[in-house]
N, C-alpha and C positions, 0 to 999 in steps of 0.2 A: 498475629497467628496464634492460635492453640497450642497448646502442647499435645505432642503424639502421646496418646495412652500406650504402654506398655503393658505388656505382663511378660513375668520369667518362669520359666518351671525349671528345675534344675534340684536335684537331691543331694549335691555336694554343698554344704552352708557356708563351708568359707567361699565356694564360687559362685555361690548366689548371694552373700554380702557383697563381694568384689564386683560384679557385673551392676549390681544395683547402685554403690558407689561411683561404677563410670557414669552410668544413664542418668541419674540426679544429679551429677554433676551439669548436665546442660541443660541450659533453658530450654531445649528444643523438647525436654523429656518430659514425664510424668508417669512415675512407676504406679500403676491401679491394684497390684495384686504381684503375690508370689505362691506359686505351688510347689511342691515335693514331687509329688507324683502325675502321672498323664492322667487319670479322671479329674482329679484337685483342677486341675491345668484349664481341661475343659467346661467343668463345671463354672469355675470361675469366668472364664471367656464370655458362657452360655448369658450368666448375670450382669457383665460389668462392660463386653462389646467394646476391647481395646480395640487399635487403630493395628496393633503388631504384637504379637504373641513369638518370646524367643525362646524355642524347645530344644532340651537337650532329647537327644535321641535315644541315649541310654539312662533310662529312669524307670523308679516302679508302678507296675501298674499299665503295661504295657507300651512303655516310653515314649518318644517324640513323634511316633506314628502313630501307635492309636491318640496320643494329644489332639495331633492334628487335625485325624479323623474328626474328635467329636468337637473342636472348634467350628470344620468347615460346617460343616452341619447345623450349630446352633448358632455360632455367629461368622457368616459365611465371608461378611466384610472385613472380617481381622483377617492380617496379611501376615505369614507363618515364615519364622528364619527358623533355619534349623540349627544346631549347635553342637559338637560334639568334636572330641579329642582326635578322632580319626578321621582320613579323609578315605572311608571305605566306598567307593564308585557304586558298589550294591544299594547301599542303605541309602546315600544321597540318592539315587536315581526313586528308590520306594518313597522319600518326603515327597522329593518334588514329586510325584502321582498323587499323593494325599496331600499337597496342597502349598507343599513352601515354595516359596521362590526367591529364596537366596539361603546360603550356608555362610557358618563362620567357623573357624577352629577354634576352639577353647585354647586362649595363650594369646590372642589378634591385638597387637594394639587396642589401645582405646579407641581412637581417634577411625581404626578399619570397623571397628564395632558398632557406632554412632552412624558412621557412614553409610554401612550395609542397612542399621533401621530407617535411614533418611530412606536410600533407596527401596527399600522395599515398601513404603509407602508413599513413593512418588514424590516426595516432596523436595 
């Protein structure tokens, strides 16, 4: 089996070291890119057509939601977690319409992290 391409967006660098630490830790992974901000995010997507895109929702540049947006849009087959500190039923209910299907709280186990990317790309 391949490794699932990843991409992370995320503006906090210690928690974008540490999330990419978990992922490369497993063979199941392969980090293709990291962004700062939601255009970076999608831009990147648009080029490089990961398997799973994991956005934080609070980022600059119009954060996890416009990510999402221009992900579905240019690469319609990347499958979108959302990420983010709080479990605000608002915002999660806005991803999922722009495209994610599944969340994780920033702080999830490794091991709940891994698992929500297995699941959101079916494997």
């Amino acid at each position: 089996m391949r490794p699932i391409r990843v991409l992370i967006a995320d503006d906090e660098p210690l928690l974008l070291e540490a999330l990419g630490e978990v992922i490369d830790a497993s063979p199941d992974f392969e980090i293709v890119a990291t962004a700062v901000n939601a255009s970076d995010a999608a831009r990147l997507a648009a080029d490089l057509h990961p398997h799973v895109a994991l956005l934080d929702m609070r980022m600059p540049e119009g954060g996890g939601l416009a990510a999402a947006e221009g992900i579905r849009t240019s690469s319609p087959s990347t499958r979108i977690v959302a990420l983010s500190a709080y479990e605000d039923e608002a915002r999660i209910a806005a991803m999922r319409g722009a495209g994610a299907v599944a969340y994780i709280v920033k702080g999830a186990p490794a091991g709940d992290i891994l698992g929500t990317l297995l699941e959101a790309v079916g494997a």
